[in-house]
N, C-alpha and C positions, 0 to 999 in steps of 0.2 A: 230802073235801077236794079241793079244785080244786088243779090245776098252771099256779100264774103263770112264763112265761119271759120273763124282762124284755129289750126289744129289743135289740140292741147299738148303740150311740150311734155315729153317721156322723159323719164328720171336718168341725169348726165352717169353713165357707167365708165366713164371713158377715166382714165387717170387724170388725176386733176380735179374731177367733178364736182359740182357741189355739196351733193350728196356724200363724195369718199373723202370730206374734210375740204374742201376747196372754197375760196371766199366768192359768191356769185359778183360783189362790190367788186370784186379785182378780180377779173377773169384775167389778165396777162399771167398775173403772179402765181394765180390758181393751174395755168396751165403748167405751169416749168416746175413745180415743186413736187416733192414728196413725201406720199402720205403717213404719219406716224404707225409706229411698229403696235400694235397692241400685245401686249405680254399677258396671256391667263395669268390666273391668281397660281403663286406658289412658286418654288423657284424653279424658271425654266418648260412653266406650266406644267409639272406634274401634278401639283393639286388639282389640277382642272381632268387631267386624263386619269389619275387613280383616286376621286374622291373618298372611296372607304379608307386607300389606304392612309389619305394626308389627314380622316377622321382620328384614326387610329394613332397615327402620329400625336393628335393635338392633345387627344385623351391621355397617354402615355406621358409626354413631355409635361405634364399640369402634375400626373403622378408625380412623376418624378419631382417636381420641384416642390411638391407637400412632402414628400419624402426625404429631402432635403434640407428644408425648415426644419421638418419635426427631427431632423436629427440632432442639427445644429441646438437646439433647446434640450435635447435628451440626453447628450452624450457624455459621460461622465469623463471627467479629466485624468483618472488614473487608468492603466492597463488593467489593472486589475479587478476592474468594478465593468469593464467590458463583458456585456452579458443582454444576452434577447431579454430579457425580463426588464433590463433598464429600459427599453425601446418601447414599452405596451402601456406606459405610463401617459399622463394628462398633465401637460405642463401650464401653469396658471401665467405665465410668461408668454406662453403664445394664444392663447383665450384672449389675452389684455390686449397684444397686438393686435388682432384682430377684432379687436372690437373699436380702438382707437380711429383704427386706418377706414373702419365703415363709417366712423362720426364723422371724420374729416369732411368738409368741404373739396368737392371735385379739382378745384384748382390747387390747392396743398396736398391731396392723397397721392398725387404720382410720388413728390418732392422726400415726404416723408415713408410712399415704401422704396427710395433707393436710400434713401439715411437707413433706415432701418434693415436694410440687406447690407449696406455695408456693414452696420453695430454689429450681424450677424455672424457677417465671415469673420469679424475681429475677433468675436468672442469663438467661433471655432480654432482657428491657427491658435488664441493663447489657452485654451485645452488639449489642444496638440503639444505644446510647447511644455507644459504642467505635466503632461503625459513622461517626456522625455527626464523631465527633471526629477517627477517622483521614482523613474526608475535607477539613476543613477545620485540622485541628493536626498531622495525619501521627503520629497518637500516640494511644493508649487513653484513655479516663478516670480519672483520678486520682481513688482512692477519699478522699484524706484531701485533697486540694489544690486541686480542680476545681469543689466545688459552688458557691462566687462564679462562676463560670464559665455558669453555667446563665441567671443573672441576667441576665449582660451578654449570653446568647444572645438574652433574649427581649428585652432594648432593640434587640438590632440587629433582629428581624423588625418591631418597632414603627416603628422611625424608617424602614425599608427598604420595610417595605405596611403603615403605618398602622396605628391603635388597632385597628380590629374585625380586621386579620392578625394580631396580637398575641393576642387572645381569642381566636378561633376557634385559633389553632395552641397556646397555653398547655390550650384544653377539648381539643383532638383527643388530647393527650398524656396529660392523666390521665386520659382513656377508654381510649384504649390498654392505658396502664398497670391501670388495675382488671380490664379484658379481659382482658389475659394472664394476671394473677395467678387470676381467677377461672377461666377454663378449662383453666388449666394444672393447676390445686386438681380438679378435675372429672373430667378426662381421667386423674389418675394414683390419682384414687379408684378412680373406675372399673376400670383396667386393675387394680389389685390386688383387687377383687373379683370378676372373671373370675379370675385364677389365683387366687384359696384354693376356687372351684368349682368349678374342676377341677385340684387341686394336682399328682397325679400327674402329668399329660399336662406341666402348668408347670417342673415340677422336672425334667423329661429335658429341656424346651426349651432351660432355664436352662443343663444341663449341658453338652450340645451347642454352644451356643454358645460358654461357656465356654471349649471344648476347640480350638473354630475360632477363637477370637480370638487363644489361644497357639498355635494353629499357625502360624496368619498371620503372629504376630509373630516367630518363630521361623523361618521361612520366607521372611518378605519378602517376603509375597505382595504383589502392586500390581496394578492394574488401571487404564491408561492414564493409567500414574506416577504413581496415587494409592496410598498406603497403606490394604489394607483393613481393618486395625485401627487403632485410634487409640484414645488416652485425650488428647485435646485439651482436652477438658472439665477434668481435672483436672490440665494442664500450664498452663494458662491460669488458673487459680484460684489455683496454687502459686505464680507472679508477681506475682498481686496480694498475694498474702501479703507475700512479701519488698517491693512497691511498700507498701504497708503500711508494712510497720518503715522502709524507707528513708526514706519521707517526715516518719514520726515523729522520726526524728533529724537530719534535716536541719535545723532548729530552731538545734541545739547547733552545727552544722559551719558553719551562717553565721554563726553570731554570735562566733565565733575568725576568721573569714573577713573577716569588716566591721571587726573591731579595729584592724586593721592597713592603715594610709593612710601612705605615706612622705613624702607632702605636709604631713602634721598638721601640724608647728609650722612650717614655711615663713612668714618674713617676707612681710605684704602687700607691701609693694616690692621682691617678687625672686618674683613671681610674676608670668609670662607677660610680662618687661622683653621678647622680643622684637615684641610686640605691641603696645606703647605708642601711642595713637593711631591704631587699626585700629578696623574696624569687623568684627566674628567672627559670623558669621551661622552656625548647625549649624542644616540641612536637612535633615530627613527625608524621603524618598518613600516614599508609602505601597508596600508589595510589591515594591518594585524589588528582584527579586531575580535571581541570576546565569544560571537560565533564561532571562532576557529578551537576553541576552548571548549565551548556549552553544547555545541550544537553535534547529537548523536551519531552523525553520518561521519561527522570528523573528528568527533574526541579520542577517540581510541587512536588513529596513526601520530594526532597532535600532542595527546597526552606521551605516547611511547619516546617521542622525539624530546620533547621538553623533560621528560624522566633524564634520557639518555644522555643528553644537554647537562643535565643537576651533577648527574655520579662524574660525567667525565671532567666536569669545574671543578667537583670536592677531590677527585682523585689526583688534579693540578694544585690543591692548594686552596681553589676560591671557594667559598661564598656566598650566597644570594638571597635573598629578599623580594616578595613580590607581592603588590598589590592591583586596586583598578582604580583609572581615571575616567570622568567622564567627558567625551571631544565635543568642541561645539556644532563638529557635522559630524553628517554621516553620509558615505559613496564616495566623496570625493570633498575638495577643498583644502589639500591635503595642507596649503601655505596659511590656511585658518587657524587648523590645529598647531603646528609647528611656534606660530606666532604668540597662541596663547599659553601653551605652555613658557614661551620662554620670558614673556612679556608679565606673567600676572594677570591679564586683561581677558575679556569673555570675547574674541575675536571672531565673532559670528557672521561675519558677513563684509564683502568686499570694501564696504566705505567704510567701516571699520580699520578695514585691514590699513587702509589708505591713509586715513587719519593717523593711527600710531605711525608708520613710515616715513611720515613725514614730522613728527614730532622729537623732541626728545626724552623721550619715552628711556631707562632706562631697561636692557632686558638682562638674563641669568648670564648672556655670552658679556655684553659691555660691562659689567659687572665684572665680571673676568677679567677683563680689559685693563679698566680701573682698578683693582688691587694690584696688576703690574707685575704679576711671579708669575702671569702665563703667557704662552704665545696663542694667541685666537687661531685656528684656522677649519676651513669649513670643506666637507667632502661634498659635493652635488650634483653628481650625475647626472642626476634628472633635466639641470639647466643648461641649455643649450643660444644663446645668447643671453646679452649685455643683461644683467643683476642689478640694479641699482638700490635694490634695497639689503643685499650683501654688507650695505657698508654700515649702513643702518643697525643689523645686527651686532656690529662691535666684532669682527673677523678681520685678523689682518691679515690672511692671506684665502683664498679662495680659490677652491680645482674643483674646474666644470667637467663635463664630459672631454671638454679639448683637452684638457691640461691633465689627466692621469694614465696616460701615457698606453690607452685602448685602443688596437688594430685590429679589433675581432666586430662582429655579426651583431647588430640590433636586436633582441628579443622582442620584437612586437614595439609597446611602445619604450623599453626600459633599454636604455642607451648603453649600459654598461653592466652587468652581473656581479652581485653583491660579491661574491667571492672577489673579483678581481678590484672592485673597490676599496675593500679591506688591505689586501694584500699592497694596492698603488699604497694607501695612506700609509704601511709601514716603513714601504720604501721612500715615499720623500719625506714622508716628517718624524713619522715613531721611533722609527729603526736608525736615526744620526744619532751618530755620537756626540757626544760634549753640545746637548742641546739643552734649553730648558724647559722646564715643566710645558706640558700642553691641555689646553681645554681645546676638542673639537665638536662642532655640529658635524654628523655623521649622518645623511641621509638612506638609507637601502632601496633598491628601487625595485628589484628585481618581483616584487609581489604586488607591483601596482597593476591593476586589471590593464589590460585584457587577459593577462597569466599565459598566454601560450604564445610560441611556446616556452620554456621555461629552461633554463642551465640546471646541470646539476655539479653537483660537488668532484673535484678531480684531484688528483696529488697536489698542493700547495707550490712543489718548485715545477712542478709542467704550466704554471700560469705564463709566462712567457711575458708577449705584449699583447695576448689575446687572441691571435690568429687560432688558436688549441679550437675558441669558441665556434668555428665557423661549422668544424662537424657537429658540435655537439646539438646546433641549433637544427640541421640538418636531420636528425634522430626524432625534434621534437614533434608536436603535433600543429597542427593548422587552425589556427584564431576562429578562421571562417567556419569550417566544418563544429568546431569545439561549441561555438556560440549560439547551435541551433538546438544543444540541447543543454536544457537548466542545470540537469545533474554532470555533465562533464565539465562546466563551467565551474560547480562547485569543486568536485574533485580535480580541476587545475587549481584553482584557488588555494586548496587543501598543503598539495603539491608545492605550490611557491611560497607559501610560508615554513613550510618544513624546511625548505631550502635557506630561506635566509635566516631560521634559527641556527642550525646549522653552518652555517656563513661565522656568525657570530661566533658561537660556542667554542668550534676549532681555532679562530683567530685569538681568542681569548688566550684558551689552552696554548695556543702554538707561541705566541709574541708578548701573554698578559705577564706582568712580573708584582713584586709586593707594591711597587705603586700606580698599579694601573685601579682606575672605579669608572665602571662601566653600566648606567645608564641608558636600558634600552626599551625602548614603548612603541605601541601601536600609534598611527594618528587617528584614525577613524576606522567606523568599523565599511567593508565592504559593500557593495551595491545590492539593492532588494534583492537580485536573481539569487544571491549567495545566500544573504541574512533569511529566508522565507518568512517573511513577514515579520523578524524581531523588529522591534524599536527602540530596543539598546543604543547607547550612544557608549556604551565602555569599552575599554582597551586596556590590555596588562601594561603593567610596567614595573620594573624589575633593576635596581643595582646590585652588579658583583663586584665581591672585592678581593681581595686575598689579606690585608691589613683589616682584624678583628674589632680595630679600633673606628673605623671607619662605618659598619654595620652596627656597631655598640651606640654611635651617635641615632641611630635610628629605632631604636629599639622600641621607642614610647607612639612610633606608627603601628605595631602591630600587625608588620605585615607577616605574611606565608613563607616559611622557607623554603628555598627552591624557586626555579625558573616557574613555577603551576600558581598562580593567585587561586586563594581558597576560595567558591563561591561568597562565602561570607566576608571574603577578606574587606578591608576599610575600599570606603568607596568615594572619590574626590574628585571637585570639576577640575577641569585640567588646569585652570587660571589660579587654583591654589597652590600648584606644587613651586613656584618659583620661591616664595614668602616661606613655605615649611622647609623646604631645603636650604635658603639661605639662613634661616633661623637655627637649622639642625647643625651646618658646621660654623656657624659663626663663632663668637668666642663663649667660651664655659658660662661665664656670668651671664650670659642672653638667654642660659635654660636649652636646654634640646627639644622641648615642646614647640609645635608651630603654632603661629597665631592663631585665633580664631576665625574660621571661615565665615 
């Protein structure tokens, strides 16, 4: 008998093989198939062919998204307070996070760091969003009050650079917005799965700091007068809470607020007997606010204007009186002020605004209305569709930008140039003959920001239909260029206020007669770039008259004569002036005194 030794069988290299993934059970299927692709680590296996650099990458990207976090907890919500020194600070907000997301259990720590990168980016976009507001409302975003607000932001970039600045700035924002939220999600995953892989080394970090955020605070450690601990983050959240509840009951405190008018049952015929046969013009200027007055860059052109303005009224005949009111905003909101003044009411905020407009709320115009000796009507350039709260106001008649009769040039965003505003209102309503008495809301628009560029003042009979306006815009300056730098934005500012005192003054002189009583005021004062840092909330306001008898009923306000309110002059929120005026000409026996504020 022979010795068979059977070979030992070499490792199958063949495609197919067992060895290269192939199933030995199934040689058929082993043979016809092929064999999966292996991918090195990284995309496209660069991390495998350039390990330092995909090190480099990994260390970088962890930066950056510590870098990231700690900003989103350090950043403070206004422009102003942007500053490296806020950035060097120890936030007790992210210590806490970070200590939570180490306690967690492995299977809830992914869950709660993407809830927690989301809470992140949230609370970035609405310090973005605070940012924007305190530059132009000198005030936060109002979580329950403000989103109408959003709306009326993006009419004004549309009517201010057109339909495609409107789209491209509405897409630029929810890119933003998805961007934050989604790298802020990214970056705090990430960062919690570096510490649970190395939790030890995490947990003294944790602790450490811990211990240095309570010294700090304890200590009053500062570093070039900044605090180097802070919980900003969660003192800033804690006001929105309470702005929260406040707002939610404000609801209830206007509407005990609005109940009460001491005018309600007042007889039509003992309503405003000292104005019988007047014509009552309330003017608004856009921004004229008490910066343009106080403030040293601009008192000197504004004073010479508002002097020039006095002599050429007295030299006509008229009159004046002036004191300050205080507006419920400030930068904008200009239908807050407008509202409160005419209403009595502290019209601070859009559900406010809302509530009165839809009530029957008496104001100074329907008052008007109601005594029946005047024709209501309203000048408003500024609106450019449907008004429905127009009617509300007690107006019976109403010229938008369509209806006074403008074929000239946009200034930026102001639709029509106070000159030519003035001048339409004499020609369809002031200037007819065999008409009667008139009460109008008079709005100016021509000084509402952006200011550039701005009309100036021309012969009164070359107004035309406006086409005059198309060089003179042509002449002026560029918004874009104007807004890069603070001080040209003031001195435009400066500029379109002069212009529409100006406006006024000569319309006075040119078309005012013995019964003309012209009431004209700021609504708010201008945007921070302008105000540098006031936080005033006042505005001049000022009637002329040329009947002595009509200034005589005011005599016991004690205001400044002349167009100039004395720094000292009486100083009133804007929701008192409806009650002291109706009180001032009502009839003799009601006293000239106003109510008590």
């Amino acid at each position: 008998m022979s010795l068979f030794i059977r070979p030992r069988r070499l490792p199958d290299t063949t495609e197919g093989g067992a060895d290269r993934g192939g199933d030995p059970a199934a040689p058929e299927e082993a043979a016809g198939s092929t064999p999966p692709v292996v991918t090195p680590p990284g995309w496209f296996g660069w991390r495998h062919r350039w390990p330092r650099t995909a090190r480099g990458v990994t260390v970088g990207t962890t930066v950056l998204a510590g870098a990231l976090v700690l900003f989103a907890f350090l950043m403070p919500n206004q422009v102003g307070r942007l500053d490296v020194r806020a950035f060097v600070r120890l936030p007790a907000e992210g210590i806490l996070l970070a200590a939570l997301l180490l306690a967690l259990p492995s299977r809830w720590r992914r869950t709660a760091a993407v809830v927690s990168g989301v809470l992140l980016g949230l609370l970035t976009v609405l310090k973005f969003v605070d940012m924007g507001f305190h530059q132009v409302l000198a005030r936060p975003f109002d979580l329950v009050l403000d989103w109408i607000l959003l709306d009326d932001a993006t009419d004004f970039v549309r009517e201010s650079f057109g339909r495609g600045g409107q789209v491209l700035a509405v897409a630029g924002v929810i890119v933003l917005f998805v961007a934050l939220l989604a790298l802020m999600t990214l970056a705090t995953v990430r960062l919690t799965g570096l510490m649970a892989r190395h939790r030890p080394v995490a947990v003294r970090t944790v602790l450490v700091l811990g211990v240095a955020w309570i010294t700090c605070v304890t200590a009053g450690v500062q570093v070039a007068g900044v605090r180097i601990a802070t919980k900003g983050t969660a003192e800033m959240l804690g006001n929105r809470v309470e702005q929260v509840r406040a707002g939610l009951r404000d609801a209830r405190v206007f509407e005990k607020e609005a109940a009460v008018d001491a005018f309600a049952r007042t007889p039509p015929d003992r309503l405003f007997t000292g104005l019988r046969g007047k014509d009552v013009l309330f003017t608004f200027v856009e921004s004229y606010g008490r910066v343009a007055i106080d403030d040293p860059a601009m008192a000197g052109p504004v004073d010479a204007a508002l002097k020039d303005g006095t002599r050429r009224l007295e030299d006509a005949g008229f009159a004046s009186r002036s004191g300050w009111l205080k507006s419920p905003v400030t930068g904008a909101g200009s239908w807050l002020a407008h509202s409160t003044f005419l209403s009595g009411l502290w019209i601070k905020n859009q559900q406010r605004y809302r509530s009165l407009t839809t009530s029957d709320r008496m104001t100074l115009t329907k008052y008007f209305r109601k005594a029946g000796d005047w024709r209501t009507v309203g000048i408003v350039p500024g609106v450019r569709r449907a008004w429905p709260e127009g009617e509300f106001f007690g107006l019976d008649h109403i010229y938008d930008s369509e209806h006074l009769g403008y074929h000239g040039p946009y200034f930026s965003w102001t639709p029509v140039p106070d000159q030519f505003s003035l001048e339409a209102f004499e020609r369809l309503e002031h200037g007819r003959k065999d008409r009667e008495p008139i009460m109008a809301e008079i709005i100016l628009a021509s000084s509402h920001s952006p200011w550039s560029p701005i009309a100036h003042m021309i012969d009164w009979d070359d107004l035309g239909d406006g086409s005059v306006f198309h060089r003179i815009k042509k002449e002026g300056t560029d918004p874009k260029e104007v807004w890069k730098d603070p001080e040209k934005v003031r001195t435009e500012y400066r500029r379109a206020i002069e212009y529409s005192l100006s406006s006024i003054t000569e319309w006075v002189e040119r078309y005012g007669d013995e019964n003309t009583v012209l009431v004209f005021l700021g609504d708010h004062q201008p945007v921070p770039t302008v105000t540098a840092g006031s936080t005033s909330r006042d505005v001049p306001v000022t009637i002329v008259a040329k009947d002595p008898e009509v200034l005589d009923r005011v005599a016991g306000w004690d205001w400044t004569e002349g167009l100039k309110p004395a720094p000292d002059a009486p100083r009133w929120g804007m929701d008192e002036f409806r009650d002291r005026f109706m009180t001032a000409y009502g009839p003799r026996d009601a006293g000239s005194a106003a109510p008590a504020p």
